[in-house]
Steps between C-alpha positions, in 0.01 A plus 500: 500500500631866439588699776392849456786805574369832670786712513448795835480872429876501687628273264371708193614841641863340557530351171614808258779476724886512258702221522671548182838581660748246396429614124621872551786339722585287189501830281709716694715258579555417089489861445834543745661244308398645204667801569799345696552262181496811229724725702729171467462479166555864438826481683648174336348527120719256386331244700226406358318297756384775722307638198333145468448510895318821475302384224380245667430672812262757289284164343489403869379858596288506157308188621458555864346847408225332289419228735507785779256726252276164392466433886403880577200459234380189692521680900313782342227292388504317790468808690272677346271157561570508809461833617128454347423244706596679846354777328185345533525243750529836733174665295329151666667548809413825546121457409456164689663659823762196484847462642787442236538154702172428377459514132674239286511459130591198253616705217801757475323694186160654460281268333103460461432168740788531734423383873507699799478341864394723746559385836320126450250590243633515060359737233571526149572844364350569178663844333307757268708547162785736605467340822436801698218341696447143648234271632556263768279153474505270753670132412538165618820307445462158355864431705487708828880373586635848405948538483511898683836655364611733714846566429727441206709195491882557441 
């Protein structure tokens, strides 16, 4: 049987966190070789293998800068969905007089038909078109073993 995930208001407002670090470590650290590597090569002309090491350490920075940009395009997607969710999980909260402890979701993006649980009770949100309003139905679950994700495993 499948186990349904509600992920907790905390766990949504902590996930546009960064963590994106060791790439820009990667690219300054190719970039001071880059530089330490032409200097080299600017000094001893003659030899040509500092001129194939600092060619080599550009491709390096070349493709760490587009996986670095390709992964940028995905975060801001990612939180843009998210901040639409806790965007409107706290329009709910705030018009249902709830605690953030108490309002769950099973769905990181805004979508007609996602779940809410509220305290022990589920509704399913249905959106208008530009999804500036929202209607809360109440729901059963066929499987009421629910998986709560409350923080992010590393």
């Amino acid at each position: 049987m499948v186990v349904t995930s509600f992920f907790s208001f905390a766990f949504l407002e902590n996930s546009m966190s960064f963590e994106g670090y060791f790439k820009y470590i990667a690219i300054f650290v190719s970039l001071g070789a880059l530089l330490v590597v032409t200097s080299l090569y600017l000094r001893h002309r003659l030899q040509t293998k500092y001129r194939d090491l600092s060619i080599i350490f550009l491709l390096l920075i070349i493709f760490l800068l587009g996986v670095q940009y390709k992964q940028y395009e995905q975060n801001e997607v990612y939180a843009a969905d998210i901040s639409s969710v806790v965007t409107f999980l706290n329009s709910v909260k705030d018009s249902q007089n709830l605690q953030k402890e108490d309002i769950r979701t099973n769905s990181r993006t805004l979508m007609n038909g996602m779940i809410l649980n509220i305290r022990d009770q589920y509704f399913e949100v249905h959106f208008n078109n530009d999804f500036s309003a929202y209607t809360l139905s109440p729901i059963n679950l066929v499987n009421p073993n629910v998986t709560v994700i409350d923080k992010e495993d590393k």
